[in-house]
C-alpha positions in Angstrom: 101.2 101.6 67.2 100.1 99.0 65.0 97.8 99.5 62.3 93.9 98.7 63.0 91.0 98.2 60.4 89.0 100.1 62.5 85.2 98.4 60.2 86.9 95.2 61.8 85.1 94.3 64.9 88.0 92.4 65.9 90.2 95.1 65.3 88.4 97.6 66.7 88.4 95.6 69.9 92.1 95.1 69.8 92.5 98.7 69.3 90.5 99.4 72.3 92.6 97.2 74.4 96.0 98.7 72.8 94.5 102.5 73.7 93.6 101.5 77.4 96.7 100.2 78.0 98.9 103.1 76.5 96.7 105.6 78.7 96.7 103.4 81.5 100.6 103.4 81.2 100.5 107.4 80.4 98.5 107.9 83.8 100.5 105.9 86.3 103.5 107.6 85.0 102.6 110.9 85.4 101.0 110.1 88.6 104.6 109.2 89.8 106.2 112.1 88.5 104.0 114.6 90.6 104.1 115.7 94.2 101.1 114.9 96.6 100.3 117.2 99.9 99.4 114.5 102.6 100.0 114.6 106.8 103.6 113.5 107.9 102.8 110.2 109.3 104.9 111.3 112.3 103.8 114.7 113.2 100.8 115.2 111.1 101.7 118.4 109.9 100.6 119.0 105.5 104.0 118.7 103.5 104.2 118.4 99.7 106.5 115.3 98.9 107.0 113.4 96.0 106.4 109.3 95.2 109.0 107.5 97.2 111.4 108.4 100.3 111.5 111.7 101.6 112.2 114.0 105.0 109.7 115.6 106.7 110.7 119.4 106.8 109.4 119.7 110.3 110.2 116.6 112.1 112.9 115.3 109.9 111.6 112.0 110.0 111.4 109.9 106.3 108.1 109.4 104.7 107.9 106.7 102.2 104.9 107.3 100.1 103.5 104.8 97.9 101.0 104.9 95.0 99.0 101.7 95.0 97.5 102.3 91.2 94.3 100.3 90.3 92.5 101.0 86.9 
């Protein structure tokens, strides 16, 4: 990270934008790595399943789950 004079008002705002966009970065990653308990869109029964393409363990049909991530 770059070094800010934060008694600057200029810096100070360009730290701000540097820190949002690190922890912006920090959350949609994490949010990716995690598993998320939703219906199977086929036989709406709760499963746990991570971001992306995955089987259903009752149906055996593939769920595709997609994070649409808007800060």
């Amino acid at each position: 990270m770059a070094n800010f004079n934060l008694n600057s008002s200029k810096s100070m705002k360009d730290f701000e934008k540097v820190l949002t966009k690190k922890a912006t970065e920090l959350a949609k990653k994490r949010a990716k790595e995690r598993e998320y308990t939703i219906d199977c869109y086929h036989c709406d029964t709760k499963v746990t399943v991570p971001v992306g393409k995955s089987i259903c363990p009752n149906c055996s049909e593939e769920i595709d789950l997609n994070l649409d991530l808007k800060f």
